[in-house]
C-alpha positions as CSV (number, residue, x, y, z in Angstrom):
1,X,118.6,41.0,136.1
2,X,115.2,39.9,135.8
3,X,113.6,40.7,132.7
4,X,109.7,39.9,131.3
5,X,109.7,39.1,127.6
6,X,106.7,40.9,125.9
7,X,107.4,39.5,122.9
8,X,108.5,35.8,121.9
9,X,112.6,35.1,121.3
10,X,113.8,32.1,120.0
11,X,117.0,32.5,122.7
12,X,115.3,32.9,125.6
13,X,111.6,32.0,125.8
14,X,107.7,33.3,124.8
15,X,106.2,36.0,125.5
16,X,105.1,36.7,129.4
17,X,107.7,34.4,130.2
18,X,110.0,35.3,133.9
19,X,113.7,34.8,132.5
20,X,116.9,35.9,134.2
21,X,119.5,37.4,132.0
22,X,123.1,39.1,132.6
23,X,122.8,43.4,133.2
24,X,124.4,44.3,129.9
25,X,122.2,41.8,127.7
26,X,119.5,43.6,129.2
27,X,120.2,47.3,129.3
28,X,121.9,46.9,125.9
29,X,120.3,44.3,123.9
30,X,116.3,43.2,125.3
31,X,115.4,47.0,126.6
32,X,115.9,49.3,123.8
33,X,115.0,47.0,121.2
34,X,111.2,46.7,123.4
35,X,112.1,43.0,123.6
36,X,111.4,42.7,127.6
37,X,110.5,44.9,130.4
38,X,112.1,44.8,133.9
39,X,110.4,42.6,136.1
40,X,108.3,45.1,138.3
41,X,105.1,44.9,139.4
42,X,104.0,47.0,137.3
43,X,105.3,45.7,134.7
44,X,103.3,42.5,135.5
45,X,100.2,44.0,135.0
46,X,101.3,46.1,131.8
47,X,102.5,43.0,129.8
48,X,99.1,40.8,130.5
49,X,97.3,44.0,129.0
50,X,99.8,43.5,126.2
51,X,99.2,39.9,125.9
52,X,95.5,39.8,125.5
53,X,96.1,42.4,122.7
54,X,98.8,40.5,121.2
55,X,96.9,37.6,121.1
56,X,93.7,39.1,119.1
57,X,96.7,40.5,116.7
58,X,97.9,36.9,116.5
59,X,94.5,35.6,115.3
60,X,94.0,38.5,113.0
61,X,97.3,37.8,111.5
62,X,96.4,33.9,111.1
63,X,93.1,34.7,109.5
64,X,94.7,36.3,106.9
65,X,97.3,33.9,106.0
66,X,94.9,30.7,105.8
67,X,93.3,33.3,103.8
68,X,96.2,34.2,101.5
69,X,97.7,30.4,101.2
70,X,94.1,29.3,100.2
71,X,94.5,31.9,97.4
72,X,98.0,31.3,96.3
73,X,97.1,27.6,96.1
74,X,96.0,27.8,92.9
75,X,97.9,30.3,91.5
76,X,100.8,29.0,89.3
77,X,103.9,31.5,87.7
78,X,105.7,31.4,84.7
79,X,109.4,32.5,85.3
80,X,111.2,33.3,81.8
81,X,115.0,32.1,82.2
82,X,118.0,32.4,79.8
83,X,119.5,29.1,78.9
84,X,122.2,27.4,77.2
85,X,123.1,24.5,74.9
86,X,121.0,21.4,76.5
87,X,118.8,23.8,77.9
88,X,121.0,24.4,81.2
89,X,120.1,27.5,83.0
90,X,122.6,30.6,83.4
91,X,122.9,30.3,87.5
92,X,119.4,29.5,88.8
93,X,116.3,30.7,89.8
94,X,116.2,32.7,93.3
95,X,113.7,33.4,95.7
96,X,113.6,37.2,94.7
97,X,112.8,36.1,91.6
98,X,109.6,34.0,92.7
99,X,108.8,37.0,94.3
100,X,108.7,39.4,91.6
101,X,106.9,37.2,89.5
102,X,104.2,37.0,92.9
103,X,104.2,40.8,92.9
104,X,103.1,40.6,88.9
105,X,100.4,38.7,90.2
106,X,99.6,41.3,92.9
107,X,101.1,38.7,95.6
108,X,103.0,40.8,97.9
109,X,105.8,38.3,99.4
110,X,108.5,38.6,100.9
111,X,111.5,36.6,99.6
112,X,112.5,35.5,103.0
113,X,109.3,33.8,103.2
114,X,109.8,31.8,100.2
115,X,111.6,28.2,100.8
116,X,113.8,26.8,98.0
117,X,114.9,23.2,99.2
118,X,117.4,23.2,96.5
119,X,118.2,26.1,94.3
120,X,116.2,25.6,91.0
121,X,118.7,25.2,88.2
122,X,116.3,23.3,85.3
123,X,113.6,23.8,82.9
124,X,110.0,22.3,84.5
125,X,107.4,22.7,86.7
126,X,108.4,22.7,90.2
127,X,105.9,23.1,93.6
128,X,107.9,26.4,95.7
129,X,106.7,26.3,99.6
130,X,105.7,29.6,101.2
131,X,105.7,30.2,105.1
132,X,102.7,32.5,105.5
133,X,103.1,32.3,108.9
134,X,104.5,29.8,111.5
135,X,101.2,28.0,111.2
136,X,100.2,28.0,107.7
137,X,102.4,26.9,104.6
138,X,101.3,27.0,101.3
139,X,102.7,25.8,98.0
140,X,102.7,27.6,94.3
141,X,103.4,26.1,91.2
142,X,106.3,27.4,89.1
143,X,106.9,27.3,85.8
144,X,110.2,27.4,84.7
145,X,111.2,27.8,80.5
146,X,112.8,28.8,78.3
147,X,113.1,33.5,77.4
């Protein structure tokens, strides 16, 4: 079955995009979930209507990150953690828990969009990345010591 992507999918291709895909896929998987259309004429039409709004949503959306990551450049958290002899953490610090400390500073993140190369598991001062959006990264200082 032909199918029309209106939105882009890592598996198959960008938006707008012509992609041939097995019956099932389709009627199971791309339709119901609004991921593609069937390739009609149509259809054709419909999804370049789509695109030119997509793409003013795309540029709103981008906007606002540069926005935010220019903001949440200079902001820095301070994350309290329990510790032991030779001040060694109790498990380490997660990305929910850079998140709730971002919500105390009336940052609303998502923990998903935070990116811990390694899991934080020592006192110090350590430079979390944040993917705003798939064009803008930003970085925050974190503080971690001692409850």
């Amino acid at each position: 079955m032909k199918v029309i992507l209106r939105k882009d999918f890592e598996q198959l291709g960008k938006i707008g995009d012509l992609v041939e895909v097995k019956n099932g896929y389709a009627r199971n998987f791309l339709l119901p979930r609004q991921i593609a259309y069937v390739a009609t004429k149509g259809n054709i039409r419909a999804l370049e209507e789509e695109k030119q709004q997509y793409a003013k949503k795309e540029i709103k959306q981008l906007n606002a990150a540069k926005t935010l990551a220019e903001e949440l450049s200079n902001v820095s958290i301070t994350i309290p953690v329990k510790v032991g002899e030779e001040d060694k953490i109790f498990g380490s610090v997660t990305t929910q828990m850079i998140a709730d400390a971002l919500k105390e500073k009336n940052y609303d993140i998502d923990k998903r969009k935070i990116i811990l190369e390694e899991p934080i598991k020592a006192l110090g001062i350590y430079e979390v990345n944040i993917k705003l959006h798939n064009d803008v990264n930003t970085v925050v200082k974190t503080w971690v010591v001692r409850e």
